[in-house]
DOFI-825971 format. One record per residue (C-alpha): residue number from 1; residue in three letters; x, y, z. Coordinates in Angstrom, 2 decimals. Example, Ala and Ser with C-alpha at 12.3 -4.5 7.8 and 13.67 -1.06 7.14 Angstrom:
<rs>
<n 1	res ALA	c1 12.30	c2 -4.50	c3 7.80> .
<n 2	res SER	c1 13.67	c2 -1.06	c3 7.14> .
</rs>
This chain:
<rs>
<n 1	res UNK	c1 30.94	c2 0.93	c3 59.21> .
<n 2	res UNK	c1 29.23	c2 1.69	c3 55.84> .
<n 3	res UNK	c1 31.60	c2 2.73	c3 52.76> .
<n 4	res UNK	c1 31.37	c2 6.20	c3 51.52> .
<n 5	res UNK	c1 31.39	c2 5.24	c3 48.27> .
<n 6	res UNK	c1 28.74	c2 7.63	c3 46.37> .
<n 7	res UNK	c1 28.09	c2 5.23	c3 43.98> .
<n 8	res UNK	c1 23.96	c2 4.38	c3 44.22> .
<n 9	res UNK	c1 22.98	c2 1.29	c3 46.19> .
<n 10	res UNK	c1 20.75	c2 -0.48	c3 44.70> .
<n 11	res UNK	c1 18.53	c2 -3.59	c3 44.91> .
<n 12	res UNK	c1 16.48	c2 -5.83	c3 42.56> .
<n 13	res UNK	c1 15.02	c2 -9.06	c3 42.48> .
<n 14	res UNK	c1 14.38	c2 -11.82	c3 40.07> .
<n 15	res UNK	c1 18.52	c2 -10.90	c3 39.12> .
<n 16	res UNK	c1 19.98	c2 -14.67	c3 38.20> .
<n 17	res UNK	c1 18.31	c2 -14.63	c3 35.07> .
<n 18	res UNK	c1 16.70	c2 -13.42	c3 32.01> .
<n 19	res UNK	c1 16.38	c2 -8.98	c3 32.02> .
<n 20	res UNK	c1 17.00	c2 -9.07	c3 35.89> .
<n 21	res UNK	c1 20.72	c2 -10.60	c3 35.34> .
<n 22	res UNK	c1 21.34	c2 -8.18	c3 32.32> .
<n 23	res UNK	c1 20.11	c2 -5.05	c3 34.59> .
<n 24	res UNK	c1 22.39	c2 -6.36	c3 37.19> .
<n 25	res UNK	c1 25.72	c2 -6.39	c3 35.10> .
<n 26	res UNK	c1 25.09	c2 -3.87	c3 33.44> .
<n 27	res UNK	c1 23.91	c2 -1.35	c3 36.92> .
<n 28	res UNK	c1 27.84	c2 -2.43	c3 37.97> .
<n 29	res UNK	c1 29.58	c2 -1.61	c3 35.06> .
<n 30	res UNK	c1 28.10	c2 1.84	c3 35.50> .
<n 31	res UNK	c1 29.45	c2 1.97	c3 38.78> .
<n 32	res UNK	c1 26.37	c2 1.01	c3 40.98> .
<n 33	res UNK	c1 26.45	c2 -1.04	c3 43.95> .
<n 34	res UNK	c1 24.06	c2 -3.78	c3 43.62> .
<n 35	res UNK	c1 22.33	c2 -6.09	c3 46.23> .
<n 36	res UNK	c1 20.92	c2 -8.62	c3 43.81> .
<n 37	res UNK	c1 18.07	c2 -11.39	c3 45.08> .
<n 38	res UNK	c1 16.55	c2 -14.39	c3 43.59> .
<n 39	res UNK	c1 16.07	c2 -18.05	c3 45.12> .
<n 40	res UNK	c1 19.63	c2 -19.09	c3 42.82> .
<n 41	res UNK	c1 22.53	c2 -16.84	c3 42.80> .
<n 42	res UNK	c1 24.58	c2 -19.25	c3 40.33> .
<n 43	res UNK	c1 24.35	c2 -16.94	c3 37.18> .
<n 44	res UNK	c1 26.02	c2 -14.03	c3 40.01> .
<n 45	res UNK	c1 29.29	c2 -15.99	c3 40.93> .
<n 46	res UNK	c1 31.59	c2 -12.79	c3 39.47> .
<n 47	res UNK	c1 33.93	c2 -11.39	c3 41.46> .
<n 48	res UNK	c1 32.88	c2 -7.69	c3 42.57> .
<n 49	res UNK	c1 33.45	c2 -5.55	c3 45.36> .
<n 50	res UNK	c1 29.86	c2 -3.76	c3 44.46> .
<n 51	res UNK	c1 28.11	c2 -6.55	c3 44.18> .
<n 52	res UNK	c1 25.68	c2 -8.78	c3 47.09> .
<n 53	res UNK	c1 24.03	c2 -11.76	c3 45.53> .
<n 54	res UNK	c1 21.49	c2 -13.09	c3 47.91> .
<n 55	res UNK	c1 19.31	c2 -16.47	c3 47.87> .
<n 56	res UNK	c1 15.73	c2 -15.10	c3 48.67> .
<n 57	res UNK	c1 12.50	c2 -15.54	c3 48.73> .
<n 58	res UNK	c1 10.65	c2 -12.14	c3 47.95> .
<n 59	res UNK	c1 7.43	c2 -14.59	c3 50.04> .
<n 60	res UNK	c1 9.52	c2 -14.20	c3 52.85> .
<n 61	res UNK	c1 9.22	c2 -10.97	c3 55.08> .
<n 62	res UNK	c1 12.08	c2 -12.29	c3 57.34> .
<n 63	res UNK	c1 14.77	c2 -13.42	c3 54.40> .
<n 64	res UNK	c1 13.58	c2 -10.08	c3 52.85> .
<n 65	res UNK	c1 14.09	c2 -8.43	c3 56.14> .
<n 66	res UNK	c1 17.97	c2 -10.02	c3 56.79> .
<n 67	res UNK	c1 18.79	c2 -8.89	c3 53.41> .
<n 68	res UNK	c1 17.84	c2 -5.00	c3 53.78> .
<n 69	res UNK	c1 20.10	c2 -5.11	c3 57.46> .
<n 70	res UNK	c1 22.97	c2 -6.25	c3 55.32> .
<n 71	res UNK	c1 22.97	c2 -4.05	c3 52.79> .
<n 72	res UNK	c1 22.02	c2 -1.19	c3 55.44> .
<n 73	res UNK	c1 25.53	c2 -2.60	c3 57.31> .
<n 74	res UNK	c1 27.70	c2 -2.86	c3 54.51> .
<n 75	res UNK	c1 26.82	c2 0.64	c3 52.65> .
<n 76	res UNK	c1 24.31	c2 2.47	c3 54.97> .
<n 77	res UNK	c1 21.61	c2 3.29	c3 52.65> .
<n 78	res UNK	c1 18.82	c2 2.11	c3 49.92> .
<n 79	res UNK	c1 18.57	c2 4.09	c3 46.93> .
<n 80	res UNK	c1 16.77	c2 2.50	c3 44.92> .
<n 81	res UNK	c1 14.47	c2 -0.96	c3 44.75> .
<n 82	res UNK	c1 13.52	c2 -2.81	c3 41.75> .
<n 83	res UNK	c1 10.70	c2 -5.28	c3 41.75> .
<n 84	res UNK	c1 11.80	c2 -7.74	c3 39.10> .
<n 85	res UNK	c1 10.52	c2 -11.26	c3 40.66> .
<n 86	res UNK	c1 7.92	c2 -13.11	c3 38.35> .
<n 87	res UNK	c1 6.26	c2 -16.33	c3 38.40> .
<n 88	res UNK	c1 4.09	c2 -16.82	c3 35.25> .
<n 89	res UNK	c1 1.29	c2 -19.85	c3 35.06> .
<n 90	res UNK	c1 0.71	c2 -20.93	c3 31.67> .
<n 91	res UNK	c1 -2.86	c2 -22.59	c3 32.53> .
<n 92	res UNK	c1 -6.51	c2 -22.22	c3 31.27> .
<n 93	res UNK	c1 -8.63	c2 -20.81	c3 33.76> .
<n 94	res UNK	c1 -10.81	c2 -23.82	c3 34.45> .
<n 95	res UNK	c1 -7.68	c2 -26.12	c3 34.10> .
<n 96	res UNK	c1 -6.09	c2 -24.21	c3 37.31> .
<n 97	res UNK	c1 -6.37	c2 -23.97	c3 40.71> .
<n 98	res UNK	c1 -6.97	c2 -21.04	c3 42.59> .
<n 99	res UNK	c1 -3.69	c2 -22.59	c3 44.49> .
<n 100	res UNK	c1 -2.14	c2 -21.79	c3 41.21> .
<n 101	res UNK	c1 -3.01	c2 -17.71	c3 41.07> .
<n 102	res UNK	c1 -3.07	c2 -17.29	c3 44.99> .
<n 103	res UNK	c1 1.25	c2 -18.10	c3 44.43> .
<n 104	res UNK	c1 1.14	c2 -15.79	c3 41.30> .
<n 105	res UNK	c1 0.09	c2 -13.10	c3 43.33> .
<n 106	res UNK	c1 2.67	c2 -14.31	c3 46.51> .
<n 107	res UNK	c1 5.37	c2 -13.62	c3 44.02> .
<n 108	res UNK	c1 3.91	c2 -10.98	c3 41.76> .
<n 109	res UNK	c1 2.46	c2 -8.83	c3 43.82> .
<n 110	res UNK	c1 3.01	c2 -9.62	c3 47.77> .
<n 111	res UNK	c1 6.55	c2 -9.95	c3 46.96> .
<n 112	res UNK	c1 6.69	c2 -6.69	c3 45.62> .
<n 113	res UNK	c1 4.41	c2 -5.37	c3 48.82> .
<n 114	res UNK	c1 7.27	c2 -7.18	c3 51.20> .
<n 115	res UNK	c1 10.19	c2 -5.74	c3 49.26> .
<n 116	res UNK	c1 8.37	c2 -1.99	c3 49.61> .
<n 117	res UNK	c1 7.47	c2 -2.30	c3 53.37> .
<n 118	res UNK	c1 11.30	c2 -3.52	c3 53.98> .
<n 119	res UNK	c1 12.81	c2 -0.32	c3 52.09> .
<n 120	res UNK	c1 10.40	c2 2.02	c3 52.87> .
<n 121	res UNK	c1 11.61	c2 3.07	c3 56.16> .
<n 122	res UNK	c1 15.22	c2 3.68	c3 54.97> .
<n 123	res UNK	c1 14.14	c2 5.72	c3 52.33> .
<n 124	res UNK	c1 11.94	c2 7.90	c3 54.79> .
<n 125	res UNK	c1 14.44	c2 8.47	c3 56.79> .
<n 126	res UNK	c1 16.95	c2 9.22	c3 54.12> .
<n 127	res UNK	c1 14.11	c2 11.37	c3 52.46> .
<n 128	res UNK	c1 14.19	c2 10.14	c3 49.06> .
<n 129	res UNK	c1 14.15	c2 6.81	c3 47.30> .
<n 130	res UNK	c1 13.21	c2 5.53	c3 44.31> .
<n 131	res UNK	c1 11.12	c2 2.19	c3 43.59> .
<n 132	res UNK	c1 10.43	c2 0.63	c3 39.87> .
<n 133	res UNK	c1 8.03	c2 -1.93	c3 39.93> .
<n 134	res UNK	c1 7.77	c2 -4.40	c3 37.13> .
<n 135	res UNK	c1 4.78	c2 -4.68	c3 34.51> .
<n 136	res UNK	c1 3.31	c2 -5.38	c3 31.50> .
<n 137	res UNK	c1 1.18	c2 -4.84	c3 28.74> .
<n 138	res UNK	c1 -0.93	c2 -7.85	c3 29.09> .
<n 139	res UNK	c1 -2.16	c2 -5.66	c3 32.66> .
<n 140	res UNK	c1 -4.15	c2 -3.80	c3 30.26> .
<n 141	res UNK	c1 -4.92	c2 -6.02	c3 27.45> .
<n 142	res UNK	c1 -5.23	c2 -9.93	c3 28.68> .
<n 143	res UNK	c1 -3.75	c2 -12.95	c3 27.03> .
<n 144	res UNK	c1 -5.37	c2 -16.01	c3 26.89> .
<n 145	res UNK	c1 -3.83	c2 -19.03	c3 29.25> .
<n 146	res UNK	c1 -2.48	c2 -16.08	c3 32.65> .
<n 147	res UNK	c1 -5.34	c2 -14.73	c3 34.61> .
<n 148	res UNK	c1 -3.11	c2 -15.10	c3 37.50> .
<n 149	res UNK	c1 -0.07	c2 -12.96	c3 35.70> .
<n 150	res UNK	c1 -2.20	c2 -10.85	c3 34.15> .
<n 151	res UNK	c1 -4.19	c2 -9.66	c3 37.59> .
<n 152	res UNK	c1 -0.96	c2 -9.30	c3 39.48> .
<n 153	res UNK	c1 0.25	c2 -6.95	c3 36.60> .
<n 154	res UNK	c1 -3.17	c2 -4.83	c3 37.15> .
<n 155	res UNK	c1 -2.66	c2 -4.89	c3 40.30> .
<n 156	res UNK	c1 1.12	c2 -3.57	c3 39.99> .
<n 157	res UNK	c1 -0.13	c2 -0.76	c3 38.27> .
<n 158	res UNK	c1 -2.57	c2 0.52	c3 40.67> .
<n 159	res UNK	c1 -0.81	c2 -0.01	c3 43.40> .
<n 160	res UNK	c1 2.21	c2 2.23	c3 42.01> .
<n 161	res UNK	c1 0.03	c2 4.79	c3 41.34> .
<n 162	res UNK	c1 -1.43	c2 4.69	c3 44.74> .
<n 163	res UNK	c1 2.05	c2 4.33	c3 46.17> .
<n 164	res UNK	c1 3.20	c2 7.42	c3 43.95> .
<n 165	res UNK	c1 0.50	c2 9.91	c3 45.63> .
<n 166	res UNK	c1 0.84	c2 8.59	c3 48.65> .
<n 167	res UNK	c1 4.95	c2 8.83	c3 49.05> .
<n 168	res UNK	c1 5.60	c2 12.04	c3 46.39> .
<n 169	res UNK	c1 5.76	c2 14.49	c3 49.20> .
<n 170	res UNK	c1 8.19	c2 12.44	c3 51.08> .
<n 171	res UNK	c1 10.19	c2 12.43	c3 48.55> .
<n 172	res UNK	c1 10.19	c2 8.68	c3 47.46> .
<n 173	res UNK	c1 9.32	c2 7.65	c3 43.62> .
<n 174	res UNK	c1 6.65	c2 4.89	c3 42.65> .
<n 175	res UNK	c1 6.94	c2 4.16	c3 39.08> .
<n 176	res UNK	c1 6.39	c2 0.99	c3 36.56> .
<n 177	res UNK	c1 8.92	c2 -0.39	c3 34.08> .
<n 178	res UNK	c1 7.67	c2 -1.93	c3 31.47> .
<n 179	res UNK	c1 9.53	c2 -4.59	c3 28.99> .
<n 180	res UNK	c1 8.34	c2 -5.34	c3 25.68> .
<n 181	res UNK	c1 7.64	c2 -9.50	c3 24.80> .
<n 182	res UNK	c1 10.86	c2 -10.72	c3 25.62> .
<n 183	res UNK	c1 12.85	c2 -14.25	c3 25.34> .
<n 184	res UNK	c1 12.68	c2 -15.37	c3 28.91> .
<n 185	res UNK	c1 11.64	c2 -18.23	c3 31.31> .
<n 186	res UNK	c1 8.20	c2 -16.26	c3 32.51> .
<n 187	res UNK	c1 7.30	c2 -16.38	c3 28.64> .
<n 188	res UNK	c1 8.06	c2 -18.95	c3 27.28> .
<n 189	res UNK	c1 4.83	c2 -20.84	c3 27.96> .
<n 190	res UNK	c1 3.56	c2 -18.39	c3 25.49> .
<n 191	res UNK	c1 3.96	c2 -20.49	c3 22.47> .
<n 192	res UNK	c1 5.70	c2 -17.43	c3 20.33> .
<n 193	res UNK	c1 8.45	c2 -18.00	c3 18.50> .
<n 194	res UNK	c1 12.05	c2 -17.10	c3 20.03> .
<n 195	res UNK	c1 12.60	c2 -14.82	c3 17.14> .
<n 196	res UNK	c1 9.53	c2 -12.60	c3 17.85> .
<n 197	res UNK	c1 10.68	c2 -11.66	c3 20.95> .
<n 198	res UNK	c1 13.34	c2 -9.14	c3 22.71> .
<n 199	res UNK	c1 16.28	c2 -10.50	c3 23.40> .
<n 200	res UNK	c1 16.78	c2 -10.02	c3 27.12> .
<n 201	res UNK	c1 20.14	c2 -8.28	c3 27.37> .
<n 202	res UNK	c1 19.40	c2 -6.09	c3 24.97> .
<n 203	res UNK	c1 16.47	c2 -5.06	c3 27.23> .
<n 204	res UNK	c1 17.84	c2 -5.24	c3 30.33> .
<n 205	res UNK	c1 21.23	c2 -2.59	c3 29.29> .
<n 206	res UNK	c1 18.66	c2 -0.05	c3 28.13> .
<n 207	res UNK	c1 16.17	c2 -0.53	c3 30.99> .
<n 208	res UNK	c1 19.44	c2 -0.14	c3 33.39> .
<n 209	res UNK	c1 20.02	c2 3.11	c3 31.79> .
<n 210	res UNK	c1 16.65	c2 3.95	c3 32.64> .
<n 211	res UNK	c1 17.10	c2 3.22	c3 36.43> .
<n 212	res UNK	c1 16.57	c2 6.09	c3 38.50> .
<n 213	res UNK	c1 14.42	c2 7.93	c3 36.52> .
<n 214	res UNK	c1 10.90	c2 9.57	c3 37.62> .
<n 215	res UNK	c1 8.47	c2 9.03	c3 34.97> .
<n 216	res UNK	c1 5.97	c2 7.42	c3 35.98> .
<n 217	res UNK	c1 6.26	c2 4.79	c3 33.25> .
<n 218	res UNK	c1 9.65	c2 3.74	c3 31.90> .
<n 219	res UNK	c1 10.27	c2 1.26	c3 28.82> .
<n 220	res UNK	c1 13.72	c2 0.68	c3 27.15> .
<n 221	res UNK	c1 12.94	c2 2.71	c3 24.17> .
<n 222	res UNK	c1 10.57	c2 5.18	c3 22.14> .
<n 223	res UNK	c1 9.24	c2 2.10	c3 19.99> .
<n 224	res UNK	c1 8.35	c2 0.08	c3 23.28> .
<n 225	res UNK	c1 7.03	c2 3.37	c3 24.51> .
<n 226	res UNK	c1 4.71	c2 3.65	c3 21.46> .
<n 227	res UNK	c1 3.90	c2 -0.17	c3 21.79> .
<n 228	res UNK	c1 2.70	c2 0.46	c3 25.38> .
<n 229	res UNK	c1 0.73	c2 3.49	c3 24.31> .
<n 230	res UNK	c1 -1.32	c2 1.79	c3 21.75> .
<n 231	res UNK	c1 -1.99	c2 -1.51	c3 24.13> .
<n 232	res UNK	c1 -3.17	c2 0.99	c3 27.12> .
<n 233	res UNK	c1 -5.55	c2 3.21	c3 24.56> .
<n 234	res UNK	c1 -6.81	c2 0.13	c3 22.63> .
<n 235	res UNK	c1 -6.87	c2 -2.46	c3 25.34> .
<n 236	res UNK	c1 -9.76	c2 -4.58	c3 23.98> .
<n 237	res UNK	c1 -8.24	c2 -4.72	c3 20.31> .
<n 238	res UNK	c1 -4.76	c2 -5.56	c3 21.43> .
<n 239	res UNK	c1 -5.82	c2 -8.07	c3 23.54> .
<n 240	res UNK	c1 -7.78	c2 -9.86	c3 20.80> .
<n 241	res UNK	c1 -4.73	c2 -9.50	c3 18.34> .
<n 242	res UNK	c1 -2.25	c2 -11.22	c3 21.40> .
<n 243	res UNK	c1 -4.54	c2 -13.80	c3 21.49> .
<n 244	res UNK	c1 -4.89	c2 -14.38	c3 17.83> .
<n 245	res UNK	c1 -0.87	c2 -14.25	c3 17.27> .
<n 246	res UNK	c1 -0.22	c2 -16.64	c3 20.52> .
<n 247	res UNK	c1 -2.80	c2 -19.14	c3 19.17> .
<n 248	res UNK	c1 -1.50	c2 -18.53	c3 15.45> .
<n 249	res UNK	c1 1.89	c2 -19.28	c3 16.52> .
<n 250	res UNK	c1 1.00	c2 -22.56	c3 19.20> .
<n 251	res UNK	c1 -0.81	c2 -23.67	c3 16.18> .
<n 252	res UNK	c1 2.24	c2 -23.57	c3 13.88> .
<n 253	res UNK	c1 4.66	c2 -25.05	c3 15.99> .
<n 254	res UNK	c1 2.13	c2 -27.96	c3 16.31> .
<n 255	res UNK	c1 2.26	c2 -28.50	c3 12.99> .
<n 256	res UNK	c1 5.52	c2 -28.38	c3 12.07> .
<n 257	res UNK	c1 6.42	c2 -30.70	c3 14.93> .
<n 258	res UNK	c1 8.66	c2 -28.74	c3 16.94> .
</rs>
């Protein structure tokens, strides 16, 4: 039979590393129960009676699917989904396949579809839910080197607003989250320096405080809020100025040999 527990039940993917890992300790020392996914569960080896680490592949309707029916058996509802799962290609467009972005978009964007379709029927039933789906600035502005990462991201975002309208009278929440540059393995292709980017726990304890909410576009802070602002209103000049700092800094790390 399902616990009582009131505590929300929660899952995310993409939570062994990097701002998904951060999100997840830090959603159970508020108290959450957390279902957390990824294809390694090594960085979740902690002992917790709130916590389900899971090996799966968000490709996978059928691991995706075995996953929700646990989580549905051990504490009888879905409150809330997080689409963290990334895979980021750092390859010029005529040095890649179209291989390469069709498995960017299995991961970036069906992934998230097969998470949705999975949850979706709980939270219909339950009549509310809540699901934050992962994005980013480069959606909107481009970077040099990802036209598979940055698609899926444009995609993410029109999809969640679709998703939003279609849901909002069922009581179920689309909305983005959106991190600012930060020190993980999806950019570190990038060729910017460690130091000019977020450290990931910081970002994922202040995005986890953020979890829940019904904006329709959350970021960790005011400043990344700002950030976000001025890369959706001037697209075109942000996305020359992330090209001109990402080639600046490949350029000086050439040089200096590192």
């Amino acid at each position: 039979m399902p616990t009582q527990n009131p505590s929300r039940v929660i899952i995310i993917t993409g939570a062994n590393n990097g701002i998904g890992l951060a999100m997840t300790q830090s959603l159970l020392a508020m108290g959450d129960r957390v279902a957390a996914l990824d294809l390694a569960t090594d960085n979740l080896d902690q002992p917790s009676t709130n916590l389900l680490p899971f090996r799966c592949d968000v490709t996978c309707p059928e691991q995706i699917q075995s996953v929700v029916d646990e989580v549905l058996s051990k504490w009888g509802r879905v409150d809330i989904l997080i689409n963290n799962a990334c895979l980021a290609l750092f390859i010029l467009f005529e040095e890649r396949s179209i291989e390469d972005i069709r498995r960017e978009f299995e991961v970036n964007y069906f992934g998230y579809l097969n998470m949705i379709r999975a949850v979706l029927p709980v939270m219909k039933k339950q009549g509310h839910g809540v699901v934050h789906n992962f994005s980013s600035g480069v959606g909107y502005t481009g970077i040099p080197g990802m036209t598979g990462y940055t698609s899926t991201k444009g995609a993410i975002e029109s999809l969640t607003r679709t998703l939003a309208l279609e849901y909002a009278s069922q009581g179920i929440v689309f909305n983005v989250m959106h991190p600012p540059l930060t020190r993980t393995k999806s950019s570190s292709g990038l060729g910017v320096p460690p130091e000019m980017m977020a450290d990931p726990v910081v970002v994922g304890r202040k995005l986890a405080r953020r979890v829940g909410k019904t904006s329709p576009v959350l970021t960790p802070d005011l400043s990344n809020g700002f950030q976000l602002w001025v890369s959706y209103h001037f697209r075109v000049q942000m996305g020359k100025l992330l090209a001109m700092m990402t080639e600046r800094a490949k350029n000086t790390v050439h040089v200096s040999g590192k």
